[in-house]
C-alpha positions as CSV (number, residue, x, y, z in Angstrom):
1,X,92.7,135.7,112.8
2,X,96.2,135.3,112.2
3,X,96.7,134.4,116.2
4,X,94.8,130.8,115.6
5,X,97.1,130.1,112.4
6,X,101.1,129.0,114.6
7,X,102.6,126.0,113.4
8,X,99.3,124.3,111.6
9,X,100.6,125.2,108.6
10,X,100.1,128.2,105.7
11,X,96.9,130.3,106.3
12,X,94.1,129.2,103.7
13,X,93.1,131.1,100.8
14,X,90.7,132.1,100.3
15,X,90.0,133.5,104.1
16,X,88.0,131.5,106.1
17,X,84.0,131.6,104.9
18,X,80.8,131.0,106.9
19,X,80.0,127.7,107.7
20,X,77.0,126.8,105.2
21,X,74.0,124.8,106.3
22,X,73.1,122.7,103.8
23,X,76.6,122.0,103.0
24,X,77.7,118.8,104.4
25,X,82.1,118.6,104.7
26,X,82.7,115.0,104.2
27,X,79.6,114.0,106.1
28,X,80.7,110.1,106.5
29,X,83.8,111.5,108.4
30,X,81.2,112.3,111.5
31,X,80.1,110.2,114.6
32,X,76.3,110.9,113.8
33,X,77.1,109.3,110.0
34,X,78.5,106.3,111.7
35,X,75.7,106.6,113.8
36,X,73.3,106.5,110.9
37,X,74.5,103.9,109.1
38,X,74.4,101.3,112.0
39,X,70.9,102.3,112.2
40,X,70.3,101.8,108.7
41,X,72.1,98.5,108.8
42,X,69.5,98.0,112.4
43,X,72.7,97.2,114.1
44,X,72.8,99.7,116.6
45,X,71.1,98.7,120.2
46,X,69.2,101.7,121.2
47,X,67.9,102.1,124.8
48,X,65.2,104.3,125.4
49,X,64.8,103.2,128.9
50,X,65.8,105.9,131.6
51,X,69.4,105.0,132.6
52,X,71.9,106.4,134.6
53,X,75.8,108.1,133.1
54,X,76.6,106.5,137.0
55,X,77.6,103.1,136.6
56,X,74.7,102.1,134.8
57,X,75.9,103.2,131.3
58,X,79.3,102.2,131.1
59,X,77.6,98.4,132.5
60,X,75.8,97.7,129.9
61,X,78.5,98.9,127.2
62,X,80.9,96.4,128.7
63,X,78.1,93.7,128.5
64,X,77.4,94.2,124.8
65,X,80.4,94.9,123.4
66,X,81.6,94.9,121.0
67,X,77.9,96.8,119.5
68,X,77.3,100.3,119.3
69,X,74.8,101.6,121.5
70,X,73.0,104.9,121.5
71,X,71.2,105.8,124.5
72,X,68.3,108.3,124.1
73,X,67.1,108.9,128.0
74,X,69.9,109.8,130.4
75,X,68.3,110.7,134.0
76,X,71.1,113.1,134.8
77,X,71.7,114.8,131.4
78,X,69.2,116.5,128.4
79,X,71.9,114.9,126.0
80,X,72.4,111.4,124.6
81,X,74.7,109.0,125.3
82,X,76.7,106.9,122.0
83,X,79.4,104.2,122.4
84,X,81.0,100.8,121.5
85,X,81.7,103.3,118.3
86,X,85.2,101.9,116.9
87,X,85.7,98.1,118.6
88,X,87.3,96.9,115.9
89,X,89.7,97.4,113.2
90,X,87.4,96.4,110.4
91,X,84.7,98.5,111.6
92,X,87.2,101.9,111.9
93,X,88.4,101.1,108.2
94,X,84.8,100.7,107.3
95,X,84.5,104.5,108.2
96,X,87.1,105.4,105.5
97,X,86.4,103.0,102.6
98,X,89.2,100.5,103.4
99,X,90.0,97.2,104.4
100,X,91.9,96.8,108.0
101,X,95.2,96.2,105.8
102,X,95.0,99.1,104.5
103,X,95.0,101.3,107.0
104,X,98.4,101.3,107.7
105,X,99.2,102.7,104.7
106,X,97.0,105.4,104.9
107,X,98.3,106.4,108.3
108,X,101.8,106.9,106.6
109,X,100.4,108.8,103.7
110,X,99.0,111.0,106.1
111,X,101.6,111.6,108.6
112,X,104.3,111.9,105.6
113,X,101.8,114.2,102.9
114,X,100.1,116.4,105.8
115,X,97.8,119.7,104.5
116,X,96.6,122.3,106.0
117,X,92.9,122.1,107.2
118,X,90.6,124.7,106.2
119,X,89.3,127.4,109.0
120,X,85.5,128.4,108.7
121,X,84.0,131.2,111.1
122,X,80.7,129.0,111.9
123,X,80.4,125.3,112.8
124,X,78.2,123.2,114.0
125,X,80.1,122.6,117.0
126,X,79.1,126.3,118.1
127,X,75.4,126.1,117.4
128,X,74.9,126.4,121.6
129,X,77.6,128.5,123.1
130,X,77.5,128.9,127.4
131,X,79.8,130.8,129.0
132,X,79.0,129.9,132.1
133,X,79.2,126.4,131.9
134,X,78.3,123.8,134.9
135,X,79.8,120.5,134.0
136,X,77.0,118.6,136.0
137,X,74.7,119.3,132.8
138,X,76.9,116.6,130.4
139,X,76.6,112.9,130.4
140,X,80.6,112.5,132.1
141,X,80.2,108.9,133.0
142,X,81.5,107.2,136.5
143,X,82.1,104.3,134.9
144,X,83.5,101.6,137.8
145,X,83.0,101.7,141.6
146,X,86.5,102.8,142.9
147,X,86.9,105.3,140.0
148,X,87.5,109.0,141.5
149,X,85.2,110.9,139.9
150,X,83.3,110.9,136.7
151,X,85.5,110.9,133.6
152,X,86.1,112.1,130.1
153,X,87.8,109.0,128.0
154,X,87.2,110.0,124.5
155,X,87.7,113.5,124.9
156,X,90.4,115.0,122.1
157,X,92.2,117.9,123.7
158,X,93.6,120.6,121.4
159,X,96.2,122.6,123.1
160,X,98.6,125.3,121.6
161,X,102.0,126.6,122.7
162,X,103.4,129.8,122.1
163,X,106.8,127.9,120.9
164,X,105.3,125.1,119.3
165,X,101.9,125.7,117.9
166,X,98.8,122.8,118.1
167,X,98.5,119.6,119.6
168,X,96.1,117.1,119.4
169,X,96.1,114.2,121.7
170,X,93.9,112.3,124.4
171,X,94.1,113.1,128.3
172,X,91.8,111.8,130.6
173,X,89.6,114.5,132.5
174,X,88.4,113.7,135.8
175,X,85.6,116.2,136.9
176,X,86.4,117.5,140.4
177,X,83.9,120.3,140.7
178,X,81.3,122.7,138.1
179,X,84.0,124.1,136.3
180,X,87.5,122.0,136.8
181,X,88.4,118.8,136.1
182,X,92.4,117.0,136.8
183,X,93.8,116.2,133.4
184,X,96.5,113.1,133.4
185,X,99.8,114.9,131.8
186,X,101.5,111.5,131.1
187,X,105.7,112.5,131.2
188,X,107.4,113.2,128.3
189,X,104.3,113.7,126.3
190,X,103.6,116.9,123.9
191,X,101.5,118.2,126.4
192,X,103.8,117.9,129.1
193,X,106.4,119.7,127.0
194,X,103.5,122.5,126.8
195,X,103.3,122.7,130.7
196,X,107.0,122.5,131.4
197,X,107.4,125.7,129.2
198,X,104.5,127.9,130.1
199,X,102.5,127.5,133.0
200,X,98.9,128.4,131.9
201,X,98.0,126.3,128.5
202,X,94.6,127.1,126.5
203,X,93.1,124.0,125.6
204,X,89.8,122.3,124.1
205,X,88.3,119.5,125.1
206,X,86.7,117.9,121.5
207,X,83.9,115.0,122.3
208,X,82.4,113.2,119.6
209,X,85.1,113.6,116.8
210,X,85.0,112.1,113.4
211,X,87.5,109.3,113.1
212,X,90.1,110.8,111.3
213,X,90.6,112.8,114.5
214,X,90.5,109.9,116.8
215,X,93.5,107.9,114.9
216,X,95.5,111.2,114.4
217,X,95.1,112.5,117.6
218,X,96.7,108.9,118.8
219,X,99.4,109.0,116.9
220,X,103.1,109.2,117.6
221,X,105.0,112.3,115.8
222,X,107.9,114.5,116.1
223,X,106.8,117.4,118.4
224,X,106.0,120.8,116.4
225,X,104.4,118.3,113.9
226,X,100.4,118.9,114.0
227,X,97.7,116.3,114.3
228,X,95.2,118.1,112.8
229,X,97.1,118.1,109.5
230,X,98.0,114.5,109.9
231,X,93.5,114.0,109.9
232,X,92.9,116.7,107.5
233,X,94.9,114.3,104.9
234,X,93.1,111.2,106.1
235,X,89.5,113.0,105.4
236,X,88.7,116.8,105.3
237,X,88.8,118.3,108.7
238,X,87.1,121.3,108.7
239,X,88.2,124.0,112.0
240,X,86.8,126.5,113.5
241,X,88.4,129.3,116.3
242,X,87.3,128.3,119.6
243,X,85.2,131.0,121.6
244,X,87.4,132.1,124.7
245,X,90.9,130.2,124.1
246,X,93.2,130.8,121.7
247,X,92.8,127.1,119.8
248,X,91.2,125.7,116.6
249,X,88.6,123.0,116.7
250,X,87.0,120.6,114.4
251,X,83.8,122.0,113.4
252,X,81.4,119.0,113.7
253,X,82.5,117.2,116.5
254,X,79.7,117.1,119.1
255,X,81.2,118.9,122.3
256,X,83.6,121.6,123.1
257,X,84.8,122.2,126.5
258,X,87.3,125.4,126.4
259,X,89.4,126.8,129.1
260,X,93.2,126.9,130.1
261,X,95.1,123.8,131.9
262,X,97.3,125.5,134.9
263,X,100.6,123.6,135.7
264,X,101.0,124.8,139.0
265,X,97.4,124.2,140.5
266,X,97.0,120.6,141.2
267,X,94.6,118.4,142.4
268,X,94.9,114.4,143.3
269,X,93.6,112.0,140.2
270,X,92.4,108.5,140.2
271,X,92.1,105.7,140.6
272,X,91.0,105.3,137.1
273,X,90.8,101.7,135.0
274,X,93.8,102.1,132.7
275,X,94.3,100.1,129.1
276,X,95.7,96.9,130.7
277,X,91.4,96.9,132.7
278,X,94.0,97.3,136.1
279,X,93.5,100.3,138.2
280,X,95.9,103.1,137.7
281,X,97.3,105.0,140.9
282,X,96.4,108.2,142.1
283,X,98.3,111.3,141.5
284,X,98.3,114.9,141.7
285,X,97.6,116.5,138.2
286,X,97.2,120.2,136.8
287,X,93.7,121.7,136.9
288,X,91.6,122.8,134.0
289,X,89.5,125.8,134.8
290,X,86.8,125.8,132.3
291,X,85.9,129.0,130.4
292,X,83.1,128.0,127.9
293,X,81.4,124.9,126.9
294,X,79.5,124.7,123.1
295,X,77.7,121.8,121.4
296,X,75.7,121.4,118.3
297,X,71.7,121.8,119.1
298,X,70.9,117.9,119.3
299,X,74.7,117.0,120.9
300,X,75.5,113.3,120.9
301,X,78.1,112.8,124.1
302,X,80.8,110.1,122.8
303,X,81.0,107.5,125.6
304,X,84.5,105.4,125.2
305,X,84.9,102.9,127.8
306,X,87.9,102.5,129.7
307,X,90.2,99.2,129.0
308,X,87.4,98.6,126.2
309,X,88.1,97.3,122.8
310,X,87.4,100.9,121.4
311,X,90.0,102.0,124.5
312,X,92.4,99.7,123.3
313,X,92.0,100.4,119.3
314,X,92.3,103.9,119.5
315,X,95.5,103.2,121.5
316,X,96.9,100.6,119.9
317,X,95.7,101.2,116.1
318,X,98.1,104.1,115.8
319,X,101.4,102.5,117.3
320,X,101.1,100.1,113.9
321,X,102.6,102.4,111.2
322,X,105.7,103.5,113.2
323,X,106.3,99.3,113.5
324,X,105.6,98.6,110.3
325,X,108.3,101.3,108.9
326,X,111.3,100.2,111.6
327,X,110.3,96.6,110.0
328,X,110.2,97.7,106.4
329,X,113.6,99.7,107.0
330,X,115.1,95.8,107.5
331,X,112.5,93.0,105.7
332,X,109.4,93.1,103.8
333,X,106.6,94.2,106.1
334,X,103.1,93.4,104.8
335,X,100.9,93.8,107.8
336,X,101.0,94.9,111.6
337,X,98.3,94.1,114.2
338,X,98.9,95.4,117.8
339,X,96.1,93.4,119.1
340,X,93.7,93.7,121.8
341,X,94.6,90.3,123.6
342,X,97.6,92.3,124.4
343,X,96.2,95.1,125.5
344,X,96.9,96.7,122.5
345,X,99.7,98.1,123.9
346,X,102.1,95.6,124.7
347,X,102.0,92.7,122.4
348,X,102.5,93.3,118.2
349,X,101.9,90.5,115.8
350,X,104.3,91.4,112.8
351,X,103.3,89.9,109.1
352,X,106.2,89.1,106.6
353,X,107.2,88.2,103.3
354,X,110.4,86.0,104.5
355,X,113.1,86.4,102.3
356,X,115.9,85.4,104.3
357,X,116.6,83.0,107.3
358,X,117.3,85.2,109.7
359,X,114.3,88.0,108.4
360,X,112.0,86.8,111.2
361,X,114.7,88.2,113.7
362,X,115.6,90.8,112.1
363,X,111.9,91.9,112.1
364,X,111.1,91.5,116.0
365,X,114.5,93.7,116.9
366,X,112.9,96.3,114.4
367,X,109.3,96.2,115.9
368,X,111.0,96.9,119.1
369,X,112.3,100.2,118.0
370,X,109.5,101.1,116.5
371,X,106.7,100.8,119.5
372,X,109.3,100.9,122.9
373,X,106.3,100.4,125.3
374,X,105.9,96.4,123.3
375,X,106.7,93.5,125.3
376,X,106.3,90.7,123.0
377,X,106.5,90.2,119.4
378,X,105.2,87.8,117.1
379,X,106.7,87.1,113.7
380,X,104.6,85.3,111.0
381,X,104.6,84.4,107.1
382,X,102.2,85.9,105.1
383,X,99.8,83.3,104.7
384,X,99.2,83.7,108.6
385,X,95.6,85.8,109.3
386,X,97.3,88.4,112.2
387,X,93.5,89.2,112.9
388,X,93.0,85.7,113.5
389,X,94.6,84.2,117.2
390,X,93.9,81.2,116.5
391,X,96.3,80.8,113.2
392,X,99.0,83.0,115.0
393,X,98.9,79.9,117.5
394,X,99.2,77.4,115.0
395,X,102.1,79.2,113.6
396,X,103.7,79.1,116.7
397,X,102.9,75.5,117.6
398,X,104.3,74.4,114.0
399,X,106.8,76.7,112.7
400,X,108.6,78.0,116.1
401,X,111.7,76.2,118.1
402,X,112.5,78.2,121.1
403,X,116.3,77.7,120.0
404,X,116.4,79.5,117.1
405,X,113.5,81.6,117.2
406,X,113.3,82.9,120.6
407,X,114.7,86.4,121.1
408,X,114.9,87.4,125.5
409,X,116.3,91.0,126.1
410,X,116.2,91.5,130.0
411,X,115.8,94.6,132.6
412,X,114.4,96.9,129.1
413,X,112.5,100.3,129.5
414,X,108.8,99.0,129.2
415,X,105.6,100.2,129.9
416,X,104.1,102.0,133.0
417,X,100.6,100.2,131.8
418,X,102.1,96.6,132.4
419,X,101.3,95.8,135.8
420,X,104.6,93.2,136.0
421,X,106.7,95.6,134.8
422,X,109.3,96.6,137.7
423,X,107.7,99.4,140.2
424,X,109.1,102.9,140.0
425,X,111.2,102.2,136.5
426,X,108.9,100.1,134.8
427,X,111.5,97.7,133.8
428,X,110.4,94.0,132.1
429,X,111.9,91.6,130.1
430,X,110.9,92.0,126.3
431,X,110.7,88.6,124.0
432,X,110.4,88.6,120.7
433,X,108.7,84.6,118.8
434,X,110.1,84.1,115.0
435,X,107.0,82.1,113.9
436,X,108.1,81.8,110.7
437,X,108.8,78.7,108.4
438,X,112.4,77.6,107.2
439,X,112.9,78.0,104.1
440,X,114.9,75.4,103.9
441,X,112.4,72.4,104.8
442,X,114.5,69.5,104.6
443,X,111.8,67.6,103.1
444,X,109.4,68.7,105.4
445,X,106.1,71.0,104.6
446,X,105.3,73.8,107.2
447,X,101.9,74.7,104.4
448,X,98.5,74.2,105.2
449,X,96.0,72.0,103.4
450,X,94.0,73.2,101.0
451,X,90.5,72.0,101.0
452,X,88.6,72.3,97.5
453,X,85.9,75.3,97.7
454,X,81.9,74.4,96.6
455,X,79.1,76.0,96.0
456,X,76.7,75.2,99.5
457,X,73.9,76.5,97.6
458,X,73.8,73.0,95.7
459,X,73.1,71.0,98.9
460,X,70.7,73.1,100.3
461,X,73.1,74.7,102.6
């Protein structure tokens, strides 16, 4: 066993044990708990019509969003279809007991205290194991018409280097035939490191994964540092070996697609609906060759739509932290929100506790540094709701003057997912908005009314 233990951290003691049925590890940290508790709460849509992963699917997720739906009949596929999971902030710190503000700092607790998770030699995630799997059998969605194949967006790939050890991160997998998909190896990513050292990679693709997963697997670390330790702190993350690649897996996620990424075998990608709900350009990508696939017995398939609010949390959600320490390192930061009306990518709304005059400044130079791919910035006191667009506008139609509060940096490094940005070198113009108050007021009072709170119970109401 010691070959599935590089770089994750030290090897558990006691050795790994059996997986016990009627033990449940942390069983709120699962998509089928989230599941159950949206049907409990008779919030979840469930279709029971027949319905088609072509199209069809993906349609009426876009249409209802931002509600979860579960759908039970899927002409093409003997599995069910789940999405709309995580669409908002409030409802992915709902899965771990907090409030959306508090998030944050349970993202740095866990990338700063990592653990080792524990390794089991039976999961769930193994209950059906085919080695010789034909793709055509899962619910892979084409999900818009001039999309280039059917896709996997929520899929979690674990990879491991010899050098380096195990990654976690997201790659989009477009299926090209039975057994291979094209996986997007965005530059400079862990991933591509992997590649650009060894030419064949072992991977697994993990669908349906419990949350802690999803933020982890999204975040931004040093590479060599593990994600699976980073969700291990965030909520027990039980692993298990995978069954023909050398890689550990989270024992109750849903799906497991195994088999080795090949750097030199390539195959043309895209289009594909990017963050920014633009089309992204066609390229040639390396080819997975798939060895194995393995599912729990009743296997939920985790449908996340692409440029969708869950998309653009799971994207976004992460970038926070690393902002909110590059601001903390200068003023007091109490709250970051890298919202979806920006894509989630490209604008951050920055919350304060304004000490000094020029802190609002000093805060949008540091939220630069800390998410590079950020176009715009917005400053604000802390009695501003950042969740709320409407009182980030009012902040900036009665606290800002362009004069003093405007910050323009020209011809920066942005974002390949901003569709302004320059072609080939992504250039764009980066502006940061100090919407914060003076402190001095001069007499006048940049403080909202207060209006006296009452009991509507008394008037009927």
């Amino acid at each position: 066993m010691d070959q599935f233990y590089p770089r994750l951290g030290r090897k558990p003691d006691p050795a790994p044990a059996a997986y016990q049925p009627g033990k449940r590890y942390n069983i709120r940290m699962t998509l089928r708990a989230f599941l159950e508790r949206h049907q409990r709460d008779h919030t979840l849509a469930v279709v029971s019509n027949p319905i088609s992963k072509k199209l069809d699917i993906a349609a009426v997720l876009h249409q209802v969003e931002p509600r979860p739906v579960l759908f039970a009949n899927v002409k093409e596929s003997s599995f069910r279809v789940a999405g709309n999971l995580f669409c908002t902030k409030q409802e992915f710190a709902a899965a771990f007991e907090l409030q959306p503000s508090q998030l944050i700092p349970a993202m740095m607790r866990a990338i700063d205290q990592r653990s080792a998770p524990a390794v089991i030699d039976r999961a769930p995630c193994q209950d059906v194991v085919n080695l010789s799997p034909d793709l055509d059998e899962l619910p892979i969605l084409f999900h818009c018409d001039r999309d280039g194949g059917n896709y996997i967006s929520s899929g979690v790939v674990i990879s491991r280097s010899s050098r380096w050890g195990l990654n976690a991160d997201f790659h989009r997998c477009m299926q090209i035939s039975k057994n291979q998909m094209a996986v997007r190896v965005v530059r400079g990513r862990h991933f591509d490191a992997f590649l650009n050292e060894e030419a064949d990679i072992p991977v697994a693709i993990c669908i349906g994964c419990p949350p802690n997963l999803l933020a982890a697997a999204a975040t931004s670390v040093d590479l060599g540092t593990c994600e699976l330790e980073i969700a291990n702190t965030l909520a027990p993350l039980p692993l298990v070996p995978a069954k023909t690649v050398n890689v550990l897996v989270p024992a109750e996620c849903e799906f497991v697609i195994e088999g080795i990424v090949h750097r030199d075998q390539t195959h043309a990608e895209g289009p594909f609906v990017d963050l920014t709900e633009t089309y992204d350009v066609i390229r040639d990508q390396p080819i997975l060759e798939v060895t194995a696939v393995t599912h729990r017995l009743d296997a939920i398939w985790h449908a996340l739509l692409p440029g969708g609010l869950e998309h653009k949390l799971l994207m976004g959600m992460p970038r926070e932290p690393t902002i909110f320490r590059k601001v903390n390192e200068v003023v007091r930061c109490l709250d970051v929100n890298v919202n979806p009306g920006g894509c989630s990518w490209l604008h951050a709304i920055v919350q304060i506790d304004k000490q000094n005059e020029d802190d609002g400044l000093k805060a949008i130079e540091a939220a630069f540094d800390g998410h590079r791919s950020c176009k715009h910035v917005f400053v604000v006191d802390s009695d501003i709701d950042i969740y709320d667009p409407a009182q980030v506008e009012w902040a900036m139609a009665t606290r800002f003057q362009g004069d003093r509060g405007l910050i323009i940096h020209e011809n920066q490094p942005g974002s390949s997912l901003d569709p302004s940005s320059q072609p080939g070198t992504h250039l764009t113009t980066k502006v940061g908005f100090d919407l914060t108050r003076q402190l001095s007021t001069r007499g006048k009072d940049f403080n909202r009314a207060a209006f006296p709170a009452v009991d509507l119970s008394r008037f009927g109401l």
